[in-house]
Each structure stands twice: as C-alpha cells, then as structure tokens.
N, C-alpha and C positions, 0 to 999 in steps of 0.2 A: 463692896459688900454685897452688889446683888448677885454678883458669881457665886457667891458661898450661901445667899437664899436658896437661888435655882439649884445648887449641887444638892442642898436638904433636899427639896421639893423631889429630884431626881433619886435620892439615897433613900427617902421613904416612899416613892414610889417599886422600885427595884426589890426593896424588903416586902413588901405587897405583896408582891408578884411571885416571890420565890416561897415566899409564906404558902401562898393559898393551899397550892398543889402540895405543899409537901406538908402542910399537917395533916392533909387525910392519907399521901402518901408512906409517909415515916411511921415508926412504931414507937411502942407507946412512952419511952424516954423522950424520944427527940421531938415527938408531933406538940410535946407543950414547949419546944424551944423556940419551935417553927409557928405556933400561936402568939408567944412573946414577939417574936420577931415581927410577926401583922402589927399587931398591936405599939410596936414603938415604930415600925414605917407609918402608922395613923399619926401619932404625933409628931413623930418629925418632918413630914408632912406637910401637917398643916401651923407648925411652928413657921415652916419654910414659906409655905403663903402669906401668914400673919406679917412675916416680915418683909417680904417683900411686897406687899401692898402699905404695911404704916412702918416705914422704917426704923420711926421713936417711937415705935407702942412701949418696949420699956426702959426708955431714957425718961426722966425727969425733968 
C-alpha cells in the first residue's frame, strides 16, 4: 500500500505542476479545467501524505 500512497503524492504533485502554467496559459474554457485540475492534485496530495504517514487514519 505504500506504492499506491507515494503514486497519489506523485499523481497530485504532476496535476500541480501541469495545472499552474496552464491555467493562465489556456483559454477561458480550459483555464477552469486546468484550476480543477490544481485543486484535486491538492487533495490527492495530501490524501497521499495522510496516508502514508497514519496508514489506519480511516480504518476502524
């Protein structure tokens, strides 16, 4: 399971990344796709941290 933390942590990093530049570079359909896109690389993210630091954060 922690391959599949670190793949998040990496899949929402990469979404970041590709985000940034291209919401101010895309026009004005795609620049709110490429803001969604920021915006779910933050939480997958930090999903991917949460998990791979408490690995039963939500087991029971």
């Amino acid at each position: 399971m922690l391959a599949l933390h670190l793949l998040m942590i990496a899949a929402g990093l990469a979404l970041i990344f590709w985000g940034l530049p291209a919401a101010h570079r895309l026009k004005s359909p795609l620049d709110k796709a490429a803001a969604f896109g920021i915006l779910s690389g933050v939480v997958i993210a930090l999903l991917g941290v949460l998990l791979t630091m408490a690995p039963d954060f939500f087991k029971r």
